[in-house]
N, C-alpha and C positions, 0 to 999 in steps of 0.2 A: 503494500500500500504506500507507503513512505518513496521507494521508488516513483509510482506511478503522479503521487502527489504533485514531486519535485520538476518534474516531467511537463507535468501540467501547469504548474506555475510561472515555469520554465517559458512554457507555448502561449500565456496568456500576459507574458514581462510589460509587451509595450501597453495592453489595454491599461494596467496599473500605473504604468509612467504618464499615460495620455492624463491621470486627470491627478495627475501629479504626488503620487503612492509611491514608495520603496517598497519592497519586499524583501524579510529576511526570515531566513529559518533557524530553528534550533533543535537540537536533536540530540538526546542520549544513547543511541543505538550509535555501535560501531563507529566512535569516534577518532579511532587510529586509520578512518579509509577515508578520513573528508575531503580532505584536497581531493582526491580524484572523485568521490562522490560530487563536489561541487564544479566540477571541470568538466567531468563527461559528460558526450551529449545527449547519451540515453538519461542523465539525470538532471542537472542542474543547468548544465553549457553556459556554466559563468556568466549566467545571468543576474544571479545573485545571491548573497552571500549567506551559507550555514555557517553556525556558530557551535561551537562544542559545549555541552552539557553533562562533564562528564557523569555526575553523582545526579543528576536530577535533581539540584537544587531549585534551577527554575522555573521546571514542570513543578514543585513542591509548592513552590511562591504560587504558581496562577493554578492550582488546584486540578492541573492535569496528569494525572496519575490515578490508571485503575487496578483493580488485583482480578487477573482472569485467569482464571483455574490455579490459583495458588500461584501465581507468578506477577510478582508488581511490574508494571509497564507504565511509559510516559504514555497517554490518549493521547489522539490525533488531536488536537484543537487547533481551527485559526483562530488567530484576533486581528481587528482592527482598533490601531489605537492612534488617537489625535496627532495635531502636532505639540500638544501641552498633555500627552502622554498618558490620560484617559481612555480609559477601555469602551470604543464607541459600539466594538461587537462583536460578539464571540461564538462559533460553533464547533461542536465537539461531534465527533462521527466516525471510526472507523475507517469505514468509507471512505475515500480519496473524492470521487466523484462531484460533489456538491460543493466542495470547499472552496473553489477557485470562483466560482460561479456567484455564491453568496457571500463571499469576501468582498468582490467585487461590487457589487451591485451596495453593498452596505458604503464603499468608499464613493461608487457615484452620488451615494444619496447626501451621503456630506459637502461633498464637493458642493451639489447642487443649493444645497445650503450655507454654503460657505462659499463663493464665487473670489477667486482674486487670490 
């Protein structure tokens, strides 16, 4: 999923730059493969930048951490957050599919409220 995510966010860079969004990720899985996870073009193609997590401290902080089948994991969540650093909106999902979609759609609507 995390692959596919990155992928996707990857594929969708400029719609976020058009209404003037960064995008970054972070990630506690396999943190000794990120350079090339963030380089290759089946993942990331240096579009933009992962950061390493390595202990899940800041899955810990935004309360993204589930226990499935006896195993703690960071959840998939995006957020959108301001530029005064406010959680403008946040979805948790497994799923890769929706994320990019209603990340997006959450930053045009600020935009749209925010103009300049």
């Amino acid at each position: 999923g995390c692959n596919i995510e990155a992928h996707m966010f990857a594929d969708a860079i400029d719609r976020f730059k058009a209404q003037g969004a960064t995008v970054d990720g972070i990630t506690a899985g396999n943190t000794d493969q990120l350079q090339a996870f963030s380089t290759e073009t089946e993942h990331c193609a240096g579009k933009f930048t992962v950061a390493a997590d390595a202990n899940s401290a800041i899955a810990h902080q935004y309360d993204a951490v589930i226990n499935l089948m006896g195993r703690t994991m960071d959840n998939r969540t995006s957020y959108v957050i301001a530029p005064d650093y406010s959680i403008l909106y946040s979805y948790t999902d497994l799923k890769p599919q929706q994320h990019i979609d209603l990340s997006l759609d959450a930053v045009t609507k600020w935009r749209a409220a925010h103009p300049g």
